[in-house]
N, C-alpha and C positions, 0 to 999 in steps of 0.2 A: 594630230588635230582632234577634237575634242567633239563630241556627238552634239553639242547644241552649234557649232562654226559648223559642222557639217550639214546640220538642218537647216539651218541660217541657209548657206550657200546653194541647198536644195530647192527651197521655196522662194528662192531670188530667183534661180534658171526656169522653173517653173513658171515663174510672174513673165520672164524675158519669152521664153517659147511663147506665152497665151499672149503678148504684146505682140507678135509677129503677125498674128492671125489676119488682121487685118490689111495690113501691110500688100500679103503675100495674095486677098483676096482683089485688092485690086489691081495687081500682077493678073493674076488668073483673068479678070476681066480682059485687061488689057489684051490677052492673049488669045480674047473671044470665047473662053469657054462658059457656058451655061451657070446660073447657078445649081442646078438641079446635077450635072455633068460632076460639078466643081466638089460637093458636101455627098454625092453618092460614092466619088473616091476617095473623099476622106474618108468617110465611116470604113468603106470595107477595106481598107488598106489599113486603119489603123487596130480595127479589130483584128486581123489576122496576127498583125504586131503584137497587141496585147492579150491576145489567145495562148502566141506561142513563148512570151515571156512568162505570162503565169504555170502554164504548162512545164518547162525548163525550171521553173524553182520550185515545181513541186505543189503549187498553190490554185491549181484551178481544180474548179469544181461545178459541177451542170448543177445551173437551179431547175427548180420541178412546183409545180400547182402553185399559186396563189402567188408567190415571190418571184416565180418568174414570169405571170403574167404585170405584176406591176412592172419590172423590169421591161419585159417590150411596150409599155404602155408609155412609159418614163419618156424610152426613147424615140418610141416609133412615134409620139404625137408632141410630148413636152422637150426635149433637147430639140428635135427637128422642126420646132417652130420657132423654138430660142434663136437655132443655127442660120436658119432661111432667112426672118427675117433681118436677122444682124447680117447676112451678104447682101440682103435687098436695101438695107439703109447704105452702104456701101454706095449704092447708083446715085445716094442724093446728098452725099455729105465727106467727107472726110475722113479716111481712117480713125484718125485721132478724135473726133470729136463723135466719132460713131461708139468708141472704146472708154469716152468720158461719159457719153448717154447712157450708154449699155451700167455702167458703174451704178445709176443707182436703184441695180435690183435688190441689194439688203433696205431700201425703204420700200420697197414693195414686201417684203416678207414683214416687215413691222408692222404694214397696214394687215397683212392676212393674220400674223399673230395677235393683233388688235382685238380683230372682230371672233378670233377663238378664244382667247386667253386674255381679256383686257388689262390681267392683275401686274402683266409683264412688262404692261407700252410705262415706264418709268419717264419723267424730264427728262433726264438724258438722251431717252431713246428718240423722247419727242424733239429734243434740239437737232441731235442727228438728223431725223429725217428733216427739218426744215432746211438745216444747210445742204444736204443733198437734191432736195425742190428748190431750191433759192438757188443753187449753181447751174444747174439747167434753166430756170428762169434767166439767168441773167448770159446764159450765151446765148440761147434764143431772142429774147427780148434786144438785147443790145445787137441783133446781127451781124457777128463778124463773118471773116471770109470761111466760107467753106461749110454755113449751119443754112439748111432747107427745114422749114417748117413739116415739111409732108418727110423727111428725114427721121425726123425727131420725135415723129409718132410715131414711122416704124421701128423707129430702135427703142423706143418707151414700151410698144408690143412687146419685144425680145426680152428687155427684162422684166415684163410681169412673167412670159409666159417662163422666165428664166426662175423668175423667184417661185413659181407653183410647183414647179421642178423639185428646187431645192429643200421644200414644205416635204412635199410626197416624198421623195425621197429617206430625209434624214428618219420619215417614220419607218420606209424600208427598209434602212440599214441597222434597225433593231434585230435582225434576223440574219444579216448576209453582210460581209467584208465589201468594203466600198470598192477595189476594186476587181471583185469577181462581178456585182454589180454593174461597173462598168465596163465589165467585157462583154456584157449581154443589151448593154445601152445601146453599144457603139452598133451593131448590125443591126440590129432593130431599125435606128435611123438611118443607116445606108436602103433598105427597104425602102422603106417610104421616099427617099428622094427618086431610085430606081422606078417606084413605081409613078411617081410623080412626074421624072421626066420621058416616061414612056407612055403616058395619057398625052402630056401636053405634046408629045414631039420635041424636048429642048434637052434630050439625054444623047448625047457623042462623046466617044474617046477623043483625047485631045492629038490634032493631029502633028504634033509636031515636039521634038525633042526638049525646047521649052517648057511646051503646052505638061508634058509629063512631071517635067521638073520643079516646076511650080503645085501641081497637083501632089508629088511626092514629097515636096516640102511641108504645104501645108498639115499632110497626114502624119508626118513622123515628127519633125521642127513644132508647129503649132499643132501639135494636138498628143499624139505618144510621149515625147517626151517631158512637155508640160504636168501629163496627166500622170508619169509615176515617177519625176521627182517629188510633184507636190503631197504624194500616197507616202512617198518613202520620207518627205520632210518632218510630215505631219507625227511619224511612229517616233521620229527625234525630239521634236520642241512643240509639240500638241497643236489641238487643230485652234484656238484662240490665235494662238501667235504667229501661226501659219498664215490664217486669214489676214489679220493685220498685217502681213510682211508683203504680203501677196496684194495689196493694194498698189503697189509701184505699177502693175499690169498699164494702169492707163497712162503713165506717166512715159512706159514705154513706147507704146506706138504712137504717141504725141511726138516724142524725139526719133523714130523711127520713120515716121509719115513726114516730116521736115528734111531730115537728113537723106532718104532713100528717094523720095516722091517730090520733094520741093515741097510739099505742103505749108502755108501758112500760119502763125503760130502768135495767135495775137496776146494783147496786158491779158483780154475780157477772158480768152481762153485759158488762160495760167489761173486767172483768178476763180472764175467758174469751178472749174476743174479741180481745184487746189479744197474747195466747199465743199464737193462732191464726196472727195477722197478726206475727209477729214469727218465727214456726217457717216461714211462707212468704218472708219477707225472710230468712232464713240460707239456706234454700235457694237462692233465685236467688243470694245473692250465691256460696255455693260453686259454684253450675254456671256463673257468671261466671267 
C-alpha cells in the first residue's frame, strides 16, 4: 500500500475518532458526569498517552521560556474554552448539529486573517465564508429538530475561540513540532478544568464501570487516537489535503448521533451542513 492510501486512511480514522467526540459526550452526560469531571480526564489521560508515545519513539522534548508559555496559554485558556463550551452546547442541541456549528471555525479565522492580512480574504475565500454563514443560517432559521438558539451561540463561542487557537498557534509552530506542542496543550487544559471543577464543586471520579469507560473512551477513541493519526497523515499527503479530508468529521457524528442516539436528521440538516462543509473545502483549497 502506497504512502498517500496510507495518509488517505490516516486522516479518514482521525476525521472518524473526532466524529465520536460528541457522541461519547452525551454518553458521559447521560451517565451524570460533570462536564468539568468529563474534559479534566480527557486531558490527563490522554496526555500521559501522548507523553509516553512520543517518549517510546524517541521524539519528545520539554519546551522551555517563551514557547512553552504560549503552549500553556493555548491550552490552559484557548483549547479549554474551545472544549467546554463544545460539551456545554451538548446540554442544548444535538450531537450532530453541535459538530455542523462547531465546522464553521475556518470562517472565523478568514474574518481574523481579514482584519491582519486583508491581501488574503480573495472571492473565493469570501464565498466560502458565506456558505458556511448561510448553512448555519439556515438550520437555525428554519428550526429543525434538535437546533436551540442559546445552543448555537454556544457552539459559535467554541469556534471562534476554536479558530484564535488555531491563529496563535500555527504562529507557534514556527518554532516547535505540532505534536510536541501538543503534548504540552493537553495538561495545561486538564489544569484548568481540575481547577475549574474544584472551585465550582462539579469535579468527581466517575462512580461506576461505565462512568470510566466512557471517560476512557473519550480520552484515547476521540482524542489520542484522532490526534496522531491526523500528525502521522499529514507527514504523508500534507496538511491542504489532510484538512480537506478531515471535513467528513461532521458528517460523522451526524450518522453517528442517528444511528447510536436515535437523533433526528432532517432535508434542512443535510443541506445546512452539506454548505458548511463545502465553505470549509474552498477555504482549504484557496489557502492550498
Amino acid at each position: 500500500m502506497d504512502d498517500e492510501t496510507v495518509g488517505i486512511g490516516l486522516v479518514l480514522t482521525s476525521a472518524i475518532g473526532f466524529g465520536t467526540l460528541g457522541i461519547f459526550g452525551v454518553i458521559a452526560a447521560e451517565e451524570g458526569l460533570s462536564i468539568p469531571t468529563v474534559l479534566a480526564l480527557r486531558f490527563s489521560l490522554a496526555a500521559v498517552v501522548v507523553w509516553a508515545v512520543l517518549w517510546l519513539r524517541g521524539r519528545f522534548r520539554v519546551l522551555t521560556g517563551r514557547t512553552l508559555a504560549i503552549a500553556l496559554a493555548l491550552g490552559g485558556i484557548g483549547y479549554a474554552t474551545q472544549s467546554g463550551l463544545y460539551f456545554l452546547g451538548l446540554e442544548f442541541m444535538t450531537a450532530g448539529m453541535v459538530a455542523i456549528v462547531l465546522y464553521t471555525y475556518p470562517a472565523f479565522v478568514v474574518c481574523i486573517v481579514a482584519i491582519t492580512n486583508p491581501d488574503r480574504v480573495t472571492r473565493v475565500v469570501m464565498l466560502a465564508l458565506g456558505l458556511s454563514i448561510g448553512g448555519v443560517a439556515l438550520i437555525t432559521g428554519a428550526d429543525p429538530a434538535g437546533v436551540d438558539p442559546r445552543g448555537v451561540a454556544v457552539v459559535l463561542g467554541a469556534a471562534l475561540a476554536y479558530s484564535l487557537y488555531i491563529v496563535v498557534s500555527q504562529r507557534a509552530l514556527t518554532a516547535v513540532d505540532a505534536e510536541i506542542l501538543t503534548a504540552f496543550v493537553l495538561p495545561a487544559a486538564a489544569v484548568t478544568f481540575v481547577g475549574f471543577g474544584i472551585g465550582t464543586n462539579t469535579l468527581a471520579l466517575p462512580g461506576s464501570a461505565s462512568g470510566w469507560g466512557v471517560a476512557l473512551a473519550i480520552a484515547i477513541f476521540a482524542t489520542v487516537v484522532p490526534v496522531l493519526t491526523f500528525f502521522a497523515g499529514i507527514a504523508r499527503i500534507g496538511a491542504s489535503r489532510a484538512s480537506i479530508i478531515s471535513t467528513a468529521e461532521p458528517g460523522v457524528t451526524v450518522a453517528l448521533g442517528a444511528l447510536v442516539l436515535g437523533e433526528p436528521v432532517t432535508i434542512v440538516t443535510i443541506v445546512g451542513g452539506t454548505l458548511v462543509v463545502a465553505g470549509v473545502i474552498l477555504i482549504q483549497r484557496e489557502n492550498a
